[in-house]
C-alpha positions in Angstrom: -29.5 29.9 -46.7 -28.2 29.1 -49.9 -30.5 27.7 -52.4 -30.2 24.8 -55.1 -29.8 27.0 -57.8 -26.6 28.4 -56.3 -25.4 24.8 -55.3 -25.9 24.1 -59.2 -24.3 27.3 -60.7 -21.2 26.6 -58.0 -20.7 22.7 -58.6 -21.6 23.4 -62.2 -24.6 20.6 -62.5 -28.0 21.1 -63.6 -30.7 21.8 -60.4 -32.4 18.6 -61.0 -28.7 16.7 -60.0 -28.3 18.7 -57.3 -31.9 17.5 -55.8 -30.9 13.8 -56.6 -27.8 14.0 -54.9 -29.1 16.0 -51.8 -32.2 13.7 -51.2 -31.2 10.6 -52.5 -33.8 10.5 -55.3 -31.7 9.1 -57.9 -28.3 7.7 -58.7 -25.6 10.5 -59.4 -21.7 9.4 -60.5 -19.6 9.6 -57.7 -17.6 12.5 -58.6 -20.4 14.8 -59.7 -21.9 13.6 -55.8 -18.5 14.9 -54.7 -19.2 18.3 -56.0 -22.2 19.1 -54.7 -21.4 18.0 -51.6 -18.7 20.2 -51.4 -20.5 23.2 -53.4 -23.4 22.7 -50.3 -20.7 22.7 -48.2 -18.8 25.7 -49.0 -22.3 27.8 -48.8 -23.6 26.6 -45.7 -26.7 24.8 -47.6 -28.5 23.0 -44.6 -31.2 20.6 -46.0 -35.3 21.2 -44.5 -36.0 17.7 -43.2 -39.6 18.5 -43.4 -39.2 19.6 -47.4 -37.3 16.2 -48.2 -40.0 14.4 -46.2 -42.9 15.7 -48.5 -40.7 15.0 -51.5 -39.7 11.7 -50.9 -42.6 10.4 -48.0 -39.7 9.3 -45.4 -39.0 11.2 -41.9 -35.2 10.8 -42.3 -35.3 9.5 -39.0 -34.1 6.4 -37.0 -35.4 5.4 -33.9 -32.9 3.9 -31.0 -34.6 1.9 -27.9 -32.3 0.9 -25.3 -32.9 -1.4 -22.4 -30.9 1.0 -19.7 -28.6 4.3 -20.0 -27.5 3.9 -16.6 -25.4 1.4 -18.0 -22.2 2.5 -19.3 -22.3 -0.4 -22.5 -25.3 1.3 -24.3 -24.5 5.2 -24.3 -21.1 4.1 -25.7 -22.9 1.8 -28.7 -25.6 4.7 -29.1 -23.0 7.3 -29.5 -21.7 5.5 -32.3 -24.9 4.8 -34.1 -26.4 8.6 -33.9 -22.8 9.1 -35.3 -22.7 7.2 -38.5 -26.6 8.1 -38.6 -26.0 11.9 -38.9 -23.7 11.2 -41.6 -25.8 9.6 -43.6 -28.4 12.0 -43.0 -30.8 10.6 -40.3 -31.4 11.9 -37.4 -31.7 9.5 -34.1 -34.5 9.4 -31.7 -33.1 7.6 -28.7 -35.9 6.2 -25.8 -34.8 4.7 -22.6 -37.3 2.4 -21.6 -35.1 1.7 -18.3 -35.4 -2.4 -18.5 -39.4 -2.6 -18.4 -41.5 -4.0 -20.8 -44.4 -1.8 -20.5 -42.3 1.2 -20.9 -40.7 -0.6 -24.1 -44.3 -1.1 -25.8 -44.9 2.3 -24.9 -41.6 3.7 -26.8 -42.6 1.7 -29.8 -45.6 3.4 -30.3 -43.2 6.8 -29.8 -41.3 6.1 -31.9 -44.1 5.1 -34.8 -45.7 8.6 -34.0 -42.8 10.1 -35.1 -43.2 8.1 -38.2 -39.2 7.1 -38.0 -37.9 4.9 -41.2 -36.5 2.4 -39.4 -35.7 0.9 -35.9 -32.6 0.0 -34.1 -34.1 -2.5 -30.9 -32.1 -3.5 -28.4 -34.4 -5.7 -26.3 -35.5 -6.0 -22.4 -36.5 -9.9 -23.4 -35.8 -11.7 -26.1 -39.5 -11.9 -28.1 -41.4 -10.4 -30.8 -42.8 -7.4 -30.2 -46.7 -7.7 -29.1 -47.3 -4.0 -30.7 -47.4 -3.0 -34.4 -44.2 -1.0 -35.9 -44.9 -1.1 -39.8 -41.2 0.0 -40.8 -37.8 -2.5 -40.5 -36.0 -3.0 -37.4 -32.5 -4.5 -36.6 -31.5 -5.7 -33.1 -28.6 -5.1 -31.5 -26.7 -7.5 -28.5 -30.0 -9.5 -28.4 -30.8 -11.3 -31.4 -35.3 -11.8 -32.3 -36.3 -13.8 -35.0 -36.9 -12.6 -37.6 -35.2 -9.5 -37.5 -31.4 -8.4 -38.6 -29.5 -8.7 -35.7 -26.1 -7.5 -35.0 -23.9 -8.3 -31.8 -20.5 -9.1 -30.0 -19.3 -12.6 -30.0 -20.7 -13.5 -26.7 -19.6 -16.9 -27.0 -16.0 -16.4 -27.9 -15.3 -14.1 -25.1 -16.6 -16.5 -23.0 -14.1 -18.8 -24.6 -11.2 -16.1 -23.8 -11.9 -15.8 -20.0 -12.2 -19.5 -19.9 -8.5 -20.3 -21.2 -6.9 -17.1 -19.4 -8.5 -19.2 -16.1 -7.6 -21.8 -17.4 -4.0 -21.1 -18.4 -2.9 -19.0 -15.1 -3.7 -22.4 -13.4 -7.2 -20.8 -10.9 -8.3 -24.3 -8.9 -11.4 -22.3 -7.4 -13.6 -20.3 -9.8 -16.8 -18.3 -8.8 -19.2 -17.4 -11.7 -21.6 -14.3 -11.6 -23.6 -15.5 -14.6 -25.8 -12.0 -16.1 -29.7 -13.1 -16.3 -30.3 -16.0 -17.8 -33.1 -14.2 -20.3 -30.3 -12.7 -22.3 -28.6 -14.1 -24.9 -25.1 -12.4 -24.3 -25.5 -13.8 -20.6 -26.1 -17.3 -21.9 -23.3 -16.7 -24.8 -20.8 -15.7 -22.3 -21.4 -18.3 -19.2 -21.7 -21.1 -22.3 -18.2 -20.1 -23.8 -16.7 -19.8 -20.4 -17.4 -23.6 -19.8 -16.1 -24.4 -23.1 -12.5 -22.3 -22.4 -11.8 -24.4 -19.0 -12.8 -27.2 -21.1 -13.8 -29.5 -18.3 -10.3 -29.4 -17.0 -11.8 -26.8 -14.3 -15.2 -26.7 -12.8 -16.8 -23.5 -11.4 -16.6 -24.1 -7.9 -20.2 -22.2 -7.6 -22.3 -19.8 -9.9 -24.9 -17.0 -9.5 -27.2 -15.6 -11.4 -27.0 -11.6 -11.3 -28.5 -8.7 -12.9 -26.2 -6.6 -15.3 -25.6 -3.5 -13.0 -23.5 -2.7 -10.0 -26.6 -4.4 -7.7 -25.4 -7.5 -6.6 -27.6 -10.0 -4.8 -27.6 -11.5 -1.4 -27.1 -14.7 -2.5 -23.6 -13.2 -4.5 -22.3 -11.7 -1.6 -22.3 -14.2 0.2 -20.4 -16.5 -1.8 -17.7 -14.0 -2.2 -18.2 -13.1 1.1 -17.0 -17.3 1.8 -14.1 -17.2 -0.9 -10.6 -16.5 0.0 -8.8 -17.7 -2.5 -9.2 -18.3 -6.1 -10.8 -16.1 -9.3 -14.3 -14.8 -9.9 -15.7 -14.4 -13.7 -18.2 -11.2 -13.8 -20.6 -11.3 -16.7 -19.9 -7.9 -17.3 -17.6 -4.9 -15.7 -20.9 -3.6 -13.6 -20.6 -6.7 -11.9 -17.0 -6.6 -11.8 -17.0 -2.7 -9.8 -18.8 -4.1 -7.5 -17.2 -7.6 -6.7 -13.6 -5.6 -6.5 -15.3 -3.1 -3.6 -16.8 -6.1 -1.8 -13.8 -8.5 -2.0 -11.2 -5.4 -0.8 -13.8 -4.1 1.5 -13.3 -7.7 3.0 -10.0 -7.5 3.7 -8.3 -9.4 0.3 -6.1 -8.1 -2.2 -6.7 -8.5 -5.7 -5.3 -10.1 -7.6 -2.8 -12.0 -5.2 -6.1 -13.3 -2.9 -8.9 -12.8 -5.5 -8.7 -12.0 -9.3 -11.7 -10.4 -11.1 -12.7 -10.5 -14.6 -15.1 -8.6 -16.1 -16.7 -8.2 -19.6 -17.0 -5.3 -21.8 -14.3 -2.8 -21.2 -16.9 -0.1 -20.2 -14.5 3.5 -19.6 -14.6 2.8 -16.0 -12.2 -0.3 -16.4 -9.3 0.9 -16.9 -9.8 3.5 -13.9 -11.2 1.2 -10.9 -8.0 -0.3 -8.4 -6.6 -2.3 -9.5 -7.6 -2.2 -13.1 -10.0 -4.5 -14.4 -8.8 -7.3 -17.0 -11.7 -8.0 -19.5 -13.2 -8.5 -22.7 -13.8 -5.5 -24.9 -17.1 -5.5 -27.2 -16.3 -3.3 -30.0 -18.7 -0.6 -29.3 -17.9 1.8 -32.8 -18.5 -1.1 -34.8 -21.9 -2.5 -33.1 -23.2 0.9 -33.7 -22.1 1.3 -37.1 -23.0 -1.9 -38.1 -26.8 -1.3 -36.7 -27.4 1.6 -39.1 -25.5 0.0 -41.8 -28.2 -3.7 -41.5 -31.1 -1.0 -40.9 -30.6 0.9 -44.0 -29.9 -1.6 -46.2 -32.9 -3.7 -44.5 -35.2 -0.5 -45.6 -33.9 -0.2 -49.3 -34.1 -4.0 -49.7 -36.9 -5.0 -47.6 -37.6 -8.5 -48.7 -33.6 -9.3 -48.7 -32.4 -12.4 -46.9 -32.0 -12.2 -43.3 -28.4 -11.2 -41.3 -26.9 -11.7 -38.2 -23.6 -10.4 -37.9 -21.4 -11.6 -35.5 -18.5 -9.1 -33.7 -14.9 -9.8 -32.7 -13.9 -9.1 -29.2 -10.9 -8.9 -27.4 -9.3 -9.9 -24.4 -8.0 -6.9 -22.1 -5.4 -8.0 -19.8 -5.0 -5.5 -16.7 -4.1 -6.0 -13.1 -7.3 -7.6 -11.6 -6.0 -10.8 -13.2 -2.7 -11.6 -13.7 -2.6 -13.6 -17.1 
């Protein structure tokens, strides 16, 4: 492996630069960054993690915990974050703590044995922590105070689906609201209401998990609707209801039209394809790292929550 003398001799800095610029010890101009860079490059210099950890006293590591991998949403926004993480040099620790608390309490003391710098959270319920984690954290899709929090607009995609009802003129409207101990469920069923602005009125609601389970109480309510539109609270949901309202005997969108939320990869594949609201995945998990980093070189900065655009997918599940 090459070593930082021939980094130096090649980019044509002193060695001291060259450790400054390749463990972030101290401010270098931006071209004379660019050279070493491209002088470590060129020889294949691959930094020890463990050497810039004794040098510095940080792992160089992030810690991810996510609610559920089964569903499609999270790999896509993890993707992205282990992404932007690995260019900035960190590597990501990802823990599934597959929607239970106890798991999640147990990943946060994983994840402080591994002595990460800093903690991306997306949470099973919306609290504190009851466990100590003594480096910053940022929450994604599911704001805690106090933390920096990043997520879609909820709200306005709600709004969206809302005046696309609305506007293709739906009398009868069934709502599969997502638990009501999430914040992007309570976002989205909240900015639906204000989108048919009182002009329509859900003609019954449900309260569903976010996955492809849907309860008895659901089913049975589509099972009773002929005619009309149902909102999903996301595209999980969505699969589902399209299998149960064709395997019923009704087309969609001509008997039933189905909206979904989140324009998971499976969207535009199901039959027909689903119209929804896509949460701009890249950018949540950019964003993440981006709050988490500057959270852990600024740690007694004001608080942030960033709020995302989303965007309204029209496909053939609802004509609008």
């Amino acid at each position: 492996m090459a070593t930082l003398f021939q980094i130096a001799e090649r980019a044509g800095v002193s060695i001291a630069t060259v450790s400054n610029v390749l463990n972030g010890t101290k401010a270098v101009r931006e071209e004379t960054r660019r050279r070493v860079e491209q002088a470590a490059r060129e020889l294949g210099y691959s930094p020890s993690r463990f050497a810039r950890g004794l040098k510095t006293g940080k792992s160089f590591t992030i810690g991810m915990i996510v609610p559920d991998l089964t569903n499609p949403f999270f790999p896509s926004v993890v993707q992205a974050a282990e992404a932007k993480a690995r260019e900035l040099g960190y590597g990501l620790i990802i823990v599934d703590c597959r929607n239970d608390p106890g798991e999640e309490r147990q990943a946060f003391a994983l994840i402080s044995e591994y002595r990460a710098d800093g903690l991306i959270w997306i949470p099973v319920r919306e609290t504190a922590p009851r466990h100590s984690f003594n480096a910053p954290i940022v929450t994604m899709d599911r704001p805690v105070a106090p933390f920096d929090s990043v997520s879609a607009d909820h709200r306005a995609g709600g709004r969206l689906v809302g005046e696309q009802v609305l506007a293709a003129g739906h009398a009868t409207v069934g709502v599969l609201k997502g638990p009501a101990e999430h914040f992007s469920a309570r976002e989205r069923h909240a900015g639906l209401l204000e989108g048919l602005d009182g002009a329509v009125e859900p003609a019954w609601a449900a309260e569903v998990p976010f996955s492809l389970a849907l309860t008895d109480d659901a089913r049975e309510r589509i099972t009773r609707m002929t005619r009309g539109c149902i909102v999903c609270a996301n595209d999980q949901i969505a699969v589902s209801v399209l299998r149960l309202v064709q395997t019923l005997g009704r087309r969609v969108p001509q008997d039933v039209a189905v909206i979904g939320f989140d324009d998971i990869p499976w969207a535009a594949f199901t039959h027909p394809a689903l119209s929804t609201v896509r949460q701009p995945y890249q950018r949540l998990g950019t964003v993440a790292v981006d709050l988490l980093l500057r959270r852990m070189a600024n740690p007694k900065s004001p608080r942030q929550m960033r709020l995302l655009p989303v965007e309204w997918i029209a496909r053939e599940s609802f004509p609008g």
